[in-house]
N, C-alpha and C positions, 0 to 999 in steps of 0.2 A: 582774510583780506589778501588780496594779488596785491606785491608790488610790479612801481610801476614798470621797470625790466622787465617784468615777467609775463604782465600784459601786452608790451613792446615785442614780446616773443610769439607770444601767443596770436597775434593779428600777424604776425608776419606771417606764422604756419598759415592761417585761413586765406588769409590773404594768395599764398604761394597755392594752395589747395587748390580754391578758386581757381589761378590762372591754368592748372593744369587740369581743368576739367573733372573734377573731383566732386562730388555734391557734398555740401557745406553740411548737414546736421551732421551726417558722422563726422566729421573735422569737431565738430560744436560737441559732439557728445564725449570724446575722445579726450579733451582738454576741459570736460568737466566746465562749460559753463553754456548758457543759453543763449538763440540768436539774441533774442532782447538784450542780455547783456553786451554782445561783441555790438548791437546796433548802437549799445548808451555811451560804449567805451570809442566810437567811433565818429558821433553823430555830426560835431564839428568839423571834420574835416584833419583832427591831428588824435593822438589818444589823447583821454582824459583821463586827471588823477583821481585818483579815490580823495573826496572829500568829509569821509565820516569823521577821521580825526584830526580837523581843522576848526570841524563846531565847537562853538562855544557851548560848555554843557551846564544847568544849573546845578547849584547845590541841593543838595537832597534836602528836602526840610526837616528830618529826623536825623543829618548827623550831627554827631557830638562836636559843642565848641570842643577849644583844645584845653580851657579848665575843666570841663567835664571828663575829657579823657583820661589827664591826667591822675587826676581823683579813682578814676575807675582802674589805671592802670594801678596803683598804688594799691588799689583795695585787693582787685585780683591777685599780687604778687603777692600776699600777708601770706606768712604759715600755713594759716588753718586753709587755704585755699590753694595751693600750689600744687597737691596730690591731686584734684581733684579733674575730670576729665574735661577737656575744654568743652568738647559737643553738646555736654548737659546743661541746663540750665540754671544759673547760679541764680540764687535772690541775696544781691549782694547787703546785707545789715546798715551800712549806710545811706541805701537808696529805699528801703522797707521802712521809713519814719515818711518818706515823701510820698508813698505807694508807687514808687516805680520799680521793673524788673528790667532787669539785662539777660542778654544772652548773647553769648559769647564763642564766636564759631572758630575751630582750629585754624581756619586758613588765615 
């Protein structure tokens, strides 16, 4: 994601290129982004911001309420599990009476 300074910059180069007789895709290729984009970032008349993180995004319909996690976080942290590698997949003993599995990724 370009901020938006940086987009500010970036049309001023083309823009400057432009007036110096310069032909635009190497300017376009040079700054790593495509006419289409400098046309989307431009198309108003002013730059436009990046709207991706303004969306409202749904919830996932598989993540955990926060009693669920909590349960999970308590169960992962017990002794017997604490050695054990996060990447793997745990079948945690309190969720194997409901037939459910977790997995449980390091990041």
């Amino acid at each position: 994601m370009i901020s938006a300074s940086d987009r500010a910059i970036a049309i001023e180069l083309i823009d400057e290129a432009r007036k110096t007789g310069a032909r635009l895709k190497p300017a376009y290729k040079i700054l790593h982004i495509s006419e289409r984009t400098y046309q989307r970032w431009t198309q108003e008349g002013n730059i436009k911001e990046d709207q991706r993180p303004l969306v409202e995004r749904p919830v996932p319909k598989n993540k955990l309420t926060n009693e669920e996690r909590e349960k999970l976080l308590k169960t992962i942290n017990k002794p017997e599990y604490v050695a054990l590698n996060p990447l793997k997949e745990i079948e945690y003993q309190d969720y194997k009476d409901r037939g459910y599995q977790c997995k449980e990724s390091g990041a």
